[in-house]
GUKOL-142964 format. One record per residue: x, y, z of N, C-alpha, C in turn. Coordinates in steps of 0.2 Angstrom, whole numbers, plus 5000, padded with zeros to 4 digits. Layout:
XYZXYZXYZ/...
// end
This chain:
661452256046661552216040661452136042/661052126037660752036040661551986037/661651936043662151886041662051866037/661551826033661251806028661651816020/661851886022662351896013662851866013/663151876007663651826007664251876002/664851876003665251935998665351895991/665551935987665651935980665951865982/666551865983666951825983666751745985/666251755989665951695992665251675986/665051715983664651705979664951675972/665551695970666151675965666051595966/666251575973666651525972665951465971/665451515973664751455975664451425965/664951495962664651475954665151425952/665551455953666351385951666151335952/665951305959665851265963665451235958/664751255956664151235954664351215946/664551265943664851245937665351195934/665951175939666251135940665751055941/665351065945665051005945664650995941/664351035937663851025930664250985925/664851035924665450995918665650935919/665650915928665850835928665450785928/664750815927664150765927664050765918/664150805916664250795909664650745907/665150775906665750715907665450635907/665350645914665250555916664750545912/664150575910663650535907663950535898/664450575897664650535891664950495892/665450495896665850435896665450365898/664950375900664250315898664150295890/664250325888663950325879664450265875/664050235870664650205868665250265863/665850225863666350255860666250305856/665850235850665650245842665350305840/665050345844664650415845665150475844/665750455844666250515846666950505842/666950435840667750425836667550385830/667750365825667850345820668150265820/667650225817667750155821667850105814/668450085815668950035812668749965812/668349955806668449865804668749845801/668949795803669349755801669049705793/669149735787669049675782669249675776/669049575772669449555769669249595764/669949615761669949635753670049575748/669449575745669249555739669949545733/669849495730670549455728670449515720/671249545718671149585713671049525705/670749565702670249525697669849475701/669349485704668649435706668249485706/667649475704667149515705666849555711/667249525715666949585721667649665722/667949615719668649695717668349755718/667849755715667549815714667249875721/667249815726666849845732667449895735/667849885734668749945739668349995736/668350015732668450095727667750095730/667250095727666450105728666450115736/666850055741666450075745666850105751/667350155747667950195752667550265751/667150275742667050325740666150335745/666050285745665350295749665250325759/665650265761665950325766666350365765/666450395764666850465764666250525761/665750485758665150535758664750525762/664550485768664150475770664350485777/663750515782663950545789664250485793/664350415791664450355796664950355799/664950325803665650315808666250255807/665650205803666150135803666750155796/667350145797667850165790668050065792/668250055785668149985784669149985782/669349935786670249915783670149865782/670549875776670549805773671149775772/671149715773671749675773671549625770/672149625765672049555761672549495764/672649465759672949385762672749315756/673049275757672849225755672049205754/671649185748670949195750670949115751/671349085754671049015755671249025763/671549065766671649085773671249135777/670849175774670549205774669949195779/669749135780669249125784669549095792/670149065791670549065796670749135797/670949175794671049255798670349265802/669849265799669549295803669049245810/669249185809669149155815669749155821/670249165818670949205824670949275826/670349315823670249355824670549425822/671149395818671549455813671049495806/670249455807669749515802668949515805/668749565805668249555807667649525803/667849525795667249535792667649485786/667349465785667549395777667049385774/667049375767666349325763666449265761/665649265765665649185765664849175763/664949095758664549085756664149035760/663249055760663048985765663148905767/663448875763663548815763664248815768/664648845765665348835769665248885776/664848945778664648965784664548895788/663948835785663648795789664248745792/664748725787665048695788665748735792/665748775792666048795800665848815804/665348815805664848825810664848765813/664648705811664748615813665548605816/665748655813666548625815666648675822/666148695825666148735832666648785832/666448825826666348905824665948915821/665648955827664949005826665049075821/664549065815664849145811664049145808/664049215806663449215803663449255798/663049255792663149305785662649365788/662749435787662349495791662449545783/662649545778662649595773662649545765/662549605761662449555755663049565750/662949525745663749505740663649505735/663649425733663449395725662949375725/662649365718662249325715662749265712/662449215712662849145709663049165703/663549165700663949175693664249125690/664149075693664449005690664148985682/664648985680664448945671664948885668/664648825665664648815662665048815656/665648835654665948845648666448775646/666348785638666448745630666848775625/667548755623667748795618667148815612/667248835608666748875603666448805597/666948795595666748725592666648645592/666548655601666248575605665748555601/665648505602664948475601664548475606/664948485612664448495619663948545620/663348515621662948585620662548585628/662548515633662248525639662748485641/662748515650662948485655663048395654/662548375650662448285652662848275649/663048315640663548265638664048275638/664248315645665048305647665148245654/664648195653664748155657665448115655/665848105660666448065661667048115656/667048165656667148205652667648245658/668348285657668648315661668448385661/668248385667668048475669668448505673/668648585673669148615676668548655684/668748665689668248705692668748715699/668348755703668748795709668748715716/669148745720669148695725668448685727/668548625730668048585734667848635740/668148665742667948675748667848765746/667748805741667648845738666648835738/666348895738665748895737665448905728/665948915724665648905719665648825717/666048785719665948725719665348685723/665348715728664748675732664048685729/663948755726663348765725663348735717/663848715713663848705707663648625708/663848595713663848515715663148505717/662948575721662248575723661648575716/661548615713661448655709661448565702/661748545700661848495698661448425698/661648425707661248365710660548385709/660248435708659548435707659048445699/659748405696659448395689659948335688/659848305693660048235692660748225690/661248235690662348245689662648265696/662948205696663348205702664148225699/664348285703665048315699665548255700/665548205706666048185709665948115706/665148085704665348035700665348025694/665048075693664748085682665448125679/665948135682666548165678667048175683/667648205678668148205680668448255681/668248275687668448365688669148365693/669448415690670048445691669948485696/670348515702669948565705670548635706/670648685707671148745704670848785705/671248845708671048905705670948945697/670448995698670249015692670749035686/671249065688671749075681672248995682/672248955686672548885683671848855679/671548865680670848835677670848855670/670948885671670748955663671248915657/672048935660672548895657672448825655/672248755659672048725656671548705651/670948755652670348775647670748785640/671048845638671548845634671948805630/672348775634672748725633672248665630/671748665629671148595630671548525634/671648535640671748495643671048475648/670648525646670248505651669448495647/668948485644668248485640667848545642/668048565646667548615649667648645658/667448705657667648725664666948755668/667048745674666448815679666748845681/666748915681666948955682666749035683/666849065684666549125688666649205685/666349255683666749295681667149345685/667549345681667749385676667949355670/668149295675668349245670667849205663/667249215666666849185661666749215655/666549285656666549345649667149355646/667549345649668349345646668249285640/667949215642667949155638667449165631/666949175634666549215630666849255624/667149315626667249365620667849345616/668149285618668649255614668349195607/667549185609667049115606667049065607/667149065615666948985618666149005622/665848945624664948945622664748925632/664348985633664248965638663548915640/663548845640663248805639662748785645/662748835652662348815656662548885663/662148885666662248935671662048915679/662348905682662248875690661548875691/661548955691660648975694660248965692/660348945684659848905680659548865681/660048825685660048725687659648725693/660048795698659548795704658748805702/658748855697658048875697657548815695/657648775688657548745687657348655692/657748645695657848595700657348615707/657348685707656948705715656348735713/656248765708655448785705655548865709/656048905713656048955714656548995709/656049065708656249105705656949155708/656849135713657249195715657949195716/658249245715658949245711659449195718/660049135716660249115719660749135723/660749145730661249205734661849145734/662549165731663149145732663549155739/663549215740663849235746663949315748/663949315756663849405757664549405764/664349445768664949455771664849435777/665449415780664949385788665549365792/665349375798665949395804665549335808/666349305813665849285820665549295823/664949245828664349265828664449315835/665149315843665049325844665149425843/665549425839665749475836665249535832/664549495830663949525827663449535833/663649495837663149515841663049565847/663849585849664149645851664249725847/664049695838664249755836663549745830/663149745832662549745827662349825825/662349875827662549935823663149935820/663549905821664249915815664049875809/663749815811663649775805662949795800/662649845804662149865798662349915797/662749975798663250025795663349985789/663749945791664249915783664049865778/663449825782663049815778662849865772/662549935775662449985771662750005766/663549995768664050015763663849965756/663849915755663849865754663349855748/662849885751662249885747662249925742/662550005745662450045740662950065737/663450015737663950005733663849945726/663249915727663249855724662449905719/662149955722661549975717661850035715/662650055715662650115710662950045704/663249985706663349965700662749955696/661949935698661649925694661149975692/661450035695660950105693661550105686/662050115688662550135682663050075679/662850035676663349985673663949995671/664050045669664750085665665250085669/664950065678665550075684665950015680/665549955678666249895679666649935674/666349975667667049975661667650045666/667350055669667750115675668350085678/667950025681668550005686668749925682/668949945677669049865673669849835675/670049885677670749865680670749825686/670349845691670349815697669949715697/669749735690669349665688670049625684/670449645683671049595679671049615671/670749675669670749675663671049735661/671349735653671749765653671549825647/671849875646671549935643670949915635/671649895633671449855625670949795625/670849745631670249715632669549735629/669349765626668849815624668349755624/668249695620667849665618667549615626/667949615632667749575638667549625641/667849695641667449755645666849755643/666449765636666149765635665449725635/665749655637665249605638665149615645/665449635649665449635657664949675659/665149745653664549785657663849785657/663649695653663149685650662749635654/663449585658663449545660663149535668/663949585672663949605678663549625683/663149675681662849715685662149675688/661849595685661549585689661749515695/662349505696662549485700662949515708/662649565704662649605714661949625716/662249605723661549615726661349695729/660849725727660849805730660249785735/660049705738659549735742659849665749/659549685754659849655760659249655765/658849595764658149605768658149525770/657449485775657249445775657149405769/657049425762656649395759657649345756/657849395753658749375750658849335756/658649355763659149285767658849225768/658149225767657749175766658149135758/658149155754658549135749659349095751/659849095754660449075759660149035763/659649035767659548975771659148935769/658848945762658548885759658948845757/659748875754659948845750660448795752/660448795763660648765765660148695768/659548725769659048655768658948625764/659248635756659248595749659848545752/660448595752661148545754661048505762/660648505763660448445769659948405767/659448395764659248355760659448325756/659948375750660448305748661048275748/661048275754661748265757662348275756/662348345755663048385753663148425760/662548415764662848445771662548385778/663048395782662848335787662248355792/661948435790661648475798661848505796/661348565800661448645802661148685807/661648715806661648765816660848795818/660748785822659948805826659948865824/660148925825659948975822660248995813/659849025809659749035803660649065802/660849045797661549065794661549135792/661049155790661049215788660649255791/660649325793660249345798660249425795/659849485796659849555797660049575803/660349625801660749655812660149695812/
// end
């Protein structure tokens, strides 16, 4: 009998042996992988203020992942929306919306962030009780206007937006600056000639018969000679944070998008989720403007061309000197 054989036994242990190390080399080469491959990855972000126009995005886009094979599930945490940009520069969210102008200007202030998904269309308006004599922005010169903070993006871009049809917000009137339902109340009240304002709040104004006598994006388009719709603001984490997690941020960019193009496949969503907008059952007449209104102020597309729109509208506001500079790389970027 040749030495060379080997007994059952010995033969067992040489499979064990080999098997065992196949399973550990497995092992380790997944444990090379990233995480994201194998578990279900928690971002951190801000939840949209109830009645704002972006209200909308929780529902849409909790229902969108939960159909879709992705891994990123998005948490959201709300808070103070004038804090909110400090939460996510201390790092308590990953993801906030922000609009170009005020990205740049925290960027100058040495916080790096950059916008990576889309949001709004500019919805800023003009509104007039019904029977003003006001019929354009100029003859409310010296005139008291209600309108959101200064450090708010619908202001900056309404101050932008302005300055290039000649009306400086800061010398030609007398702007009041508030949140949208203190703003509203004084509109009401006529303590104030006119407000800018945002909706939900604008189509609410609207369907009671006051006159919306000018449109932000109008002023942009008009002033700039470009057609293309004026990007208000999308979502955007700090830079170093996008740049370690750029498939997470085009995951949810994704969300994002096709939460914003079932609104404009289907209009009917906003009279759906009209509660999440501030409006109440019996509302019928501002539900119904809304759903006529809304749906082209979301953005369903997220490409070079839409961020080339945000970083123009930061080289408008450096030219007229509503910004002092801006950061070497583009504010707004695709992951």
């Amino acid at each position: 009998m040749s030495n060379n054989r080997r007994s059952p036994a010995s033969l067992f242990s040489m499979v064990s042996r080999r098997s065992f190390l196949g399973q550990a080399a497995a092992l380790l080469a997944m444990s090379a992988l990233p995480a994201s491959l194998f578990a279900e990855e928690v971002v951190k972000v801000e939840q949209p203020n109830a009645g704002s126009a972006g209200a909308v995005w929780k529902p849409l886009i909790e229902k969108a992942a939960a159909q879709t094979k992705g891994i990123v599930r998005p948490q959201w945490i709300g808070g103070d929306p004038g804090l909110s940009q400090v939460q996510l520069l201390a790092g308590a969210i990953d993801v906030g919306f922000f609009g170009p102008i005020g990205a740049v200007e925290t960027d100058l202030r040495g916080n790096d962030v950059v916008i990576f998904a889309p949001g709004l269309i500019n919805h800023g308006s003009w509104i007039v009780k019904g029977d003003s004599s006001f019929r354009t922005p100029e003859d409310l010169k010296n005139k008291r206007i209600a309108t959101q903070p200064e450090t708010s993006e619908t202001y900056r871009q309404a101050r932008l937006a302005a300055s290039l049809n000649g009306l400086d917000l800061r010398r030609d009137f007398q702007v009041i600056f508030g949140p949208p339902t203190a703003n509203l109340a004084l509109f009401e009240r006529g303590d104030v000639d006119a407000v800018i304002t945002i909706e939900p709040i604008s189509s609410r104004l609207i369907a009671k018969g006051a006159r919306e006598i000018a449109r932000v994006r109008d002023q942009w388009k008009k002033g700039t000679g470009d057609d293309r719709p004026l990007f208000l603001g999308g979502q955007g984490g700090r830079r170093e944070w996008f740049d370690q997690n750029r498939s997470t941020a085009r995951e949810l960019a994704g969300l994002y998008i096709e939460a914003n193009k079932q609104i404009k496949a289907n209009p009917k969503l906003i009279a759906d989720l009209h509660q999440v907008l501030g409006l109440r059952d019996d509302d019928r007449a501002t539900i119904d403007l809304l759903v006529k209104r809304l749906p082209e102020i979301y953005s369903g597309e997220w490409s070079p061309a839409v961020a080339n729109v945000a970083n123009k509208v930061v080289d408008v506001a450096v030219t007229s000197g509503i910004l002092k500079g801006k950061p070497a790389r583009p504010i707004c970027e695709i992951a």
